[in-house]
VEXVEXDREN-422427 format. One record per residue: residue in three letters; x, y, z of N, C-alpha, C in turn; residue number from 1. Coordinates in pm, whole numbers, plus 50000, padded with zeros to 5 digits. Example, Ala and Ser with C-alpha at 12.3 -4.5 7.8 and 13.67 -1.06 7.14 Angstrom:
BEGIN
  rest    n.X    n.Y    n.Z   ca.X   ca.Y   ca.Z    c.X    c.Y    c.Z   nr
   ALA  51319  49431  50780  51230  49550  50780  51320  49670  50780    1
   SER  51285  49775  50708  51367  49894  50714  51290  50003  50787    2
//
This chain:
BEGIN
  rest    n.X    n.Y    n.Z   ca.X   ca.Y   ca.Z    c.X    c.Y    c.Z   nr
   UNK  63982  09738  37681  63925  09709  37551  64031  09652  37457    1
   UNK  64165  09743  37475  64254  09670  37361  64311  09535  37417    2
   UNK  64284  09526  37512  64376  09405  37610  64252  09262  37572    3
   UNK  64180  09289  37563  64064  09224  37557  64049  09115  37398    4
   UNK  64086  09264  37307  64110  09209  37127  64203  09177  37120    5
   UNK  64361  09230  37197  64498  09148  37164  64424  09044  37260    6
   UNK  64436  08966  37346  64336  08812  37433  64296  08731  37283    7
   UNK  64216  08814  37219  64068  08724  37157  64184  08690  37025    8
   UNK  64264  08762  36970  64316  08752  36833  64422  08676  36897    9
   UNK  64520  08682  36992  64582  08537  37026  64532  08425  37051   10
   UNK  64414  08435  37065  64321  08294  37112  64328  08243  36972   11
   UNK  64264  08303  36921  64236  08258  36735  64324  08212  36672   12
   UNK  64461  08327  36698  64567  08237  36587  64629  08126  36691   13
   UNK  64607  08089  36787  64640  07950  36881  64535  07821  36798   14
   UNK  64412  07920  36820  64344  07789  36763  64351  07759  36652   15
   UNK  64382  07806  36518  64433  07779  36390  64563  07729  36368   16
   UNK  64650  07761  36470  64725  07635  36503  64781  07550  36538   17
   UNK  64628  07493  36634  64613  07352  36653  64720  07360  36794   18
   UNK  64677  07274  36892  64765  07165  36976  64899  07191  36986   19
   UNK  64983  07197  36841  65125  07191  36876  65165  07357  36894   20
   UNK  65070  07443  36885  65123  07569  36880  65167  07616  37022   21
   UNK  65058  07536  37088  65024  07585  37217  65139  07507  37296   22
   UNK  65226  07414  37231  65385  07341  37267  65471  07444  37231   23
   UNK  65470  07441  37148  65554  07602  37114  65613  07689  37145   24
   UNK  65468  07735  37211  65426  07871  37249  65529  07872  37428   25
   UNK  65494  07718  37482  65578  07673  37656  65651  07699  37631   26
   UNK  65739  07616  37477  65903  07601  37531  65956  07710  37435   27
   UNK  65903  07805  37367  65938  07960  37355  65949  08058  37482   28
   UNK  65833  08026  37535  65870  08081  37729  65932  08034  37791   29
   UNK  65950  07918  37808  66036  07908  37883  66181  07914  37825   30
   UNK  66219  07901  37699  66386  07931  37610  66409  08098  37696   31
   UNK  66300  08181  37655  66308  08345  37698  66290  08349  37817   32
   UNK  66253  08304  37944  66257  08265  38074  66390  08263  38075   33
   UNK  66464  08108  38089  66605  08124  38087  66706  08223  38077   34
   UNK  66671  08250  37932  66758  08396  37823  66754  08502  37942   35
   UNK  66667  08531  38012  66666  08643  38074  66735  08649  38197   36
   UNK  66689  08530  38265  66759  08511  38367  66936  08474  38337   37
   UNK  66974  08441  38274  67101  08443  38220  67144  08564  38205   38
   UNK  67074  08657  38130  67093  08780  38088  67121  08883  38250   39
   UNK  67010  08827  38340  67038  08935  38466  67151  08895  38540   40
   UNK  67181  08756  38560  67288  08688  38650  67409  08764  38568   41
   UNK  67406  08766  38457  67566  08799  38370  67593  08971  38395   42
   UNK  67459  09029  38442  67463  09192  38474  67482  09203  38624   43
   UNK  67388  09088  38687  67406  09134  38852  67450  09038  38929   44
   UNK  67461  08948  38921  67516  08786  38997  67634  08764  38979   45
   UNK  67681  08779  38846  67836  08696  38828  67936  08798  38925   46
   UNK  67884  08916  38913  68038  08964  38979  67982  08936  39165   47
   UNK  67934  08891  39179  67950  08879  39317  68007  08704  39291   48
   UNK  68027  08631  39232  68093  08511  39217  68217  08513  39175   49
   UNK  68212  08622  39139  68384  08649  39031  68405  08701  39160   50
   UNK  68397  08794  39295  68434  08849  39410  68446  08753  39513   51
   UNK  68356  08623  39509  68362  08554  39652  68496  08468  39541   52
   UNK  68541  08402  39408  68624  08351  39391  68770  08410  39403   53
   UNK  68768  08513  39365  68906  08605  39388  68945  08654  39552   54
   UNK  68852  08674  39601  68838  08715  39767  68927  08537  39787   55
   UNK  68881  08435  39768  68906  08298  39820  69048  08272  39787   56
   UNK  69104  08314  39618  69220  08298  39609  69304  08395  39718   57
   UNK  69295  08475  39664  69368  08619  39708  69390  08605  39871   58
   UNK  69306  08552  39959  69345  08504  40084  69437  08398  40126   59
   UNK  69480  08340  40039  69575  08250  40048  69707  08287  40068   60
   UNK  69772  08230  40134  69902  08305  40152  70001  08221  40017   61
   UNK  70002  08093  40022  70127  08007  39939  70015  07971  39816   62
   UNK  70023  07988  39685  69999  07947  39553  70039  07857  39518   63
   UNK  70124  07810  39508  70264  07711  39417  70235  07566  39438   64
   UNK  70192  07532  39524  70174  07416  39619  70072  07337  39505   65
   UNK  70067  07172  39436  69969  07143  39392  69836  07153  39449   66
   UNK  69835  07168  39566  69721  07159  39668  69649  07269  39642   67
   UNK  69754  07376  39623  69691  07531  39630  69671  07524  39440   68
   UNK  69741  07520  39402  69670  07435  39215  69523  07381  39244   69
   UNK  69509  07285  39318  69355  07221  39297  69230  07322  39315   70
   UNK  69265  07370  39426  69164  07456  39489  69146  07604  39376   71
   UNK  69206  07606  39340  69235  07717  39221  69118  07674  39096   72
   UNK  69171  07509  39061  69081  07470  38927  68973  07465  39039   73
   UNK  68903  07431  39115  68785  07391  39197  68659  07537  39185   74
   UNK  68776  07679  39211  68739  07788  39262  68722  07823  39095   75
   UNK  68792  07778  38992  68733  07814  38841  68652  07716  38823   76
   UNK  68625  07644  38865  68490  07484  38784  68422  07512  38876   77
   UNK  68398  07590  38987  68291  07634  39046  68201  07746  38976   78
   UNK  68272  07861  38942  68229  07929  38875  68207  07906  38734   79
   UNK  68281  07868  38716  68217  07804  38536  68054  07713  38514   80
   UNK  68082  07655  38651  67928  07590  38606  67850  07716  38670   81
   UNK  67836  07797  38752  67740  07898  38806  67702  07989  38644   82
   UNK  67826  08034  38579  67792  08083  38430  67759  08001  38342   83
   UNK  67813  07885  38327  67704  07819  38236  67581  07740  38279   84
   UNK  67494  07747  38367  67408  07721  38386  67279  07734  38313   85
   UNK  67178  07659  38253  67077  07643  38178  67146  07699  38039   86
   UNK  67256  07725  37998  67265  07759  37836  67258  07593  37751   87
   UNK  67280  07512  37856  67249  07344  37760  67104  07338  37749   88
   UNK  67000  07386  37835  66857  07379  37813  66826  07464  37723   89
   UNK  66879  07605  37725  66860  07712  37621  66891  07634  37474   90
   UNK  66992  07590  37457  67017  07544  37339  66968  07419  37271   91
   UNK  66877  07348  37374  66800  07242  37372  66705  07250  37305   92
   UNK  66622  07383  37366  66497  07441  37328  66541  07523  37211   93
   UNK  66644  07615  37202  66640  07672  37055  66606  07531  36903   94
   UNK  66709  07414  36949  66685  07271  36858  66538  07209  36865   95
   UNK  66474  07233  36950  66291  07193  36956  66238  07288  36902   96
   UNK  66232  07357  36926  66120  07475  36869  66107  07410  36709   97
   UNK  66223  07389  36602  66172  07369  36462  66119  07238  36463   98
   UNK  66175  07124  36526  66122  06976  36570  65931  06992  36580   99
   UNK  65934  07084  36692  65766  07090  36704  65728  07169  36592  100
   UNK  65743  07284  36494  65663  07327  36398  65673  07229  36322  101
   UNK  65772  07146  36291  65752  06984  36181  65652  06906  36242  102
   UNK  65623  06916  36372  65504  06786  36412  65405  06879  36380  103
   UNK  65384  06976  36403  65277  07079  36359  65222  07072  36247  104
   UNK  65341  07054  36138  65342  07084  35981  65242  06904  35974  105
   UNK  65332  06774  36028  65279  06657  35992  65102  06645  36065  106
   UNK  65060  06673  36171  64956  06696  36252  64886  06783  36151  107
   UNK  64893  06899  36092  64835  06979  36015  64763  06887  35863  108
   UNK  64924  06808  35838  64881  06759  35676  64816  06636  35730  109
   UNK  64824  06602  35801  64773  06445  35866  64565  06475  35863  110
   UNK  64553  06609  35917  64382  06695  35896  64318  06707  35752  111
   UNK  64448  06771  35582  64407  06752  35514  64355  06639  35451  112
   UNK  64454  06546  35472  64482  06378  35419  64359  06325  35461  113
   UNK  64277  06368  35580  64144  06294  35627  64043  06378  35557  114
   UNK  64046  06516  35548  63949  06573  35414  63947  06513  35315  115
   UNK  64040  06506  35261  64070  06430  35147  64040  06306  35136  116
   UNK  64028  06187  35249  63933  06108  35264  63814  06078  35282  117
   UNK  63788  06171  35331  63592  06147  35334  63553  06240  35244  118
   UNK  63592  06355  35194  63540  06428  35062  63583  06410  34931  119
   UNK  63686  06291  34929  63761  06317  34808  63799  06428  34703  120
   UNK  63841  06485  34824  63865  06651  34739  63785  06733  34722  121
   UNK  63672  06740  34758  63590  06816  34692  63595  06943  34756  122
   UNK  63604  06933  34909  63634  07029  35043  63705  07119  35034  123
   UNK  63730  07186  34926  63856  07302  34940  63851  07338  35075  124
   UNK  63779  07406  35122  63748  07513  35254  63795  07442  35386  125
   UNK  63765  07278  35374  63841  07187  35489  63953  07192  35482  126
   UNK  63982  07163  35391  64157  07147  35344  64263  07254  35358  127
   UNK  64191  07397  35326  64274  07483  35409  64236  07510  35524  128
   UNK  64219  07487  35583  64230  07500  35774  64337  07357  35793  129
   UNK  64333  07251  35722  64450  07189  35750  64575  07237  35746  130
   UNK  64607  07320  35561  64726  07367  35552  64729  07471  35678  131
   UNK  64645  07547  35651  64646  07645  35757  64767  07586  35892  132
   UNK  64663  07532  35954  64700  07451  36085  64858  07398  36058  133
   UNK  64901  07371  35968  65001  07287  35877  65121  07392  35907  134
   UNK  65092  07497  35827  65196  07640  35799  65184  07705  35952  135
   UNK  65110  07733  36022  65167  07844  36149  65178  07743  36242  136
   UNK  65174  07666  36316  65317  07587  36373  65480  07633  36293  137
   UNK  65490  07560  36213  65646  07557  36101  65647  07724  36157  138
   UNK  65601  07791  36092  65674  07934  36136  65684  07930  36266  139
   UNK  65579  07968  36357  65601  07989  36491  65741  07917  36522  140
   UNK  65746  07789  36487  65841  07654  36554  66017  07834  36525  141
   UNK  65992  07798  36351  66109  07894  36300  66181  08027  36353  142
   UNK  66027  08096  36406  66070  08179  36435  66074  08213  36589  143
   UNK  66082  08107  36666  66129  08072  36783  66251  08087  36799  144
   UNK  66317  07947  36704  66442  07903  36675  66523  08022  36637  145
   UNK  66481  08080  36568  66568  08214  36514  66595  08304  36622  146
   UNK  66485  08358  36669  66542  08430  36793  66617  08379  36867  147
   UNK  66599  08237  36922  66696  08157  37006  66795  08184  36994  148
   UNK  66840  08124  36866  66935  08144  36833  67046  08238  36837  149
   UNK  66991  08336  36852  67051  08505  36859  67100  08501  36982  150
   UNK  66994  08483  37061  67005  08468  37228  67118  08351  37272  151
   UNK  67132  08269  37236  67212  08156  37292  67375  08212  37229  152
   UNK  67364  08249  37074  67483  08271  37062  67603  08378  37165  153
   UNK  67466  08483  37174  67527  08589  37245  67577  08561  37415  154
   UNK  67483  08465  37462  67532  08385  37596  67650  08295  37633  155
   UNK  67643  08217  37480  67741  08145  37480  67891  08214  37462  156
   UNK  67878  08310  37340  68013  08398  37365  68018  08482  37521  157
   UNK  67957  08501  37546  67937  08584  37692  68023  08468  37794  158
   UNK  67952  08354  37808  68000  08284  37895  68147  08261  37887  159
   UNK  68151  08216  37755  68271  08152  37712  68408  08274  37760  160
   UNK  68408  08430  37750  68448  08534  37760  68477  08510  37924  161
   UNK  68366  08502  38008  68349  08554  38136  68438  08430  38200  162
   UNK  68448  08317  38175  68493  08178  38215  68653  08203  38184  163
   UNK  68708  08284  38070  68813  08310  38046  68877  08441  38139  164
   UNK  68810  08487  38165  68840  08594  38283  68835  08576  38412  165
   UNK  68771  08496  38413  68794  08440  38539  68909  08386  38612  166
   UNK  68960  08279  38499  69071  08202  38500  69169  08296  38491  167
   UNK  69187  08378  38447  69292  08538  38441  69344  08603  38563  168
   UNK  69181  08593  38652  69166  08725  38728  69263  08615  38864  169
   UNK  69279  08494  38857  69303  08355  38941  69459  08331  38930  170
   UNK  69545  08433  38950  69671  08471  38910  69726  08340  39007  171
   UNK  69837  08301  38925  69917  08159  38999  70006  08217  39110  172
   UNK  70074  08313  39076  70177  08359  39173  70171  08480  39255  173
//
């Protein structure tokens, strides 16, 4: 029963606003898709990459050698891209999310502007379901972005941290 009225009352505020909400609404799932999976790799994945890279150095007998230098940066730019992986899409989508509540906002006023043409104003009641339509995109878009935001920062220092430890743990001598 309650699963049924939370269903029907997300349906409603989708349909009030409009088309771009329901854009939104994807690349909010999929930003938190990512976020998460980032979030589990950085709890359960990286250290088995931080282990097969240190296992790889650490078997080496001679360091010093430029040769044994390359394979070193190779065995850190390997792992650096495995941790930063999708945080350029994450941060893509945190920058869309407000982009689409502005097409939302223009799509919304673009509905009044045609009330306003065939009623010449007279339509109050049309005209707000435009603003309507107008205003919840812009938030949704906002408050996408905001959470994103939170999320990407905290990944990005994460990464940025874990990429530096790495390179640490990759002792020259």
């Amino acid at each position: 029963m309650w699963l049924t009225d939370a269903l029907n009352a997300l349906s409603a505020f989708m349909d009030k606003g409009g088309p771009v909400l329901w854009v939104i609404a994807f690349a909010t799932f999929l930003m938190w898709t990512l976020v998460f999976e980032r979030v589990w790799y950085f709890n359960k994945g990286l250290s088995a990459d931080v282990k097969k890279a240190v296992d790889t150095w650490e078997s080496r007998s001679e360091r010093d050698s430029w040769n044994s230098q390359a394979i070193r940066e190779a065995l850190i730019s390997r792992t650096r891209m495995n941790i930063n992986t999708f945080l350029p899409i994450i941060k893509t989508l945190v920058a869309l999310c407000p982009l689409l509540g502005l097409l939302g906002t223009v799509t919304g006023m673009i509905m009044v502007f045609d009330v306003l043409s065939v009623t010449g104003g007279g339509d109050a009641k049309s005209m707000a379901g435009g603003v309507s339509r107008a205003t919840i995109p812009t938030m949704a878009g906002m408050v996408a972005a905001l959470s994103g935001v939170f999320a990407n920062t905290y990944l990005t220092r994460k990464a940025e941290r874990e990429s530096q430890l790495i390179e640490d743990h990759l002792t020259r001598s």
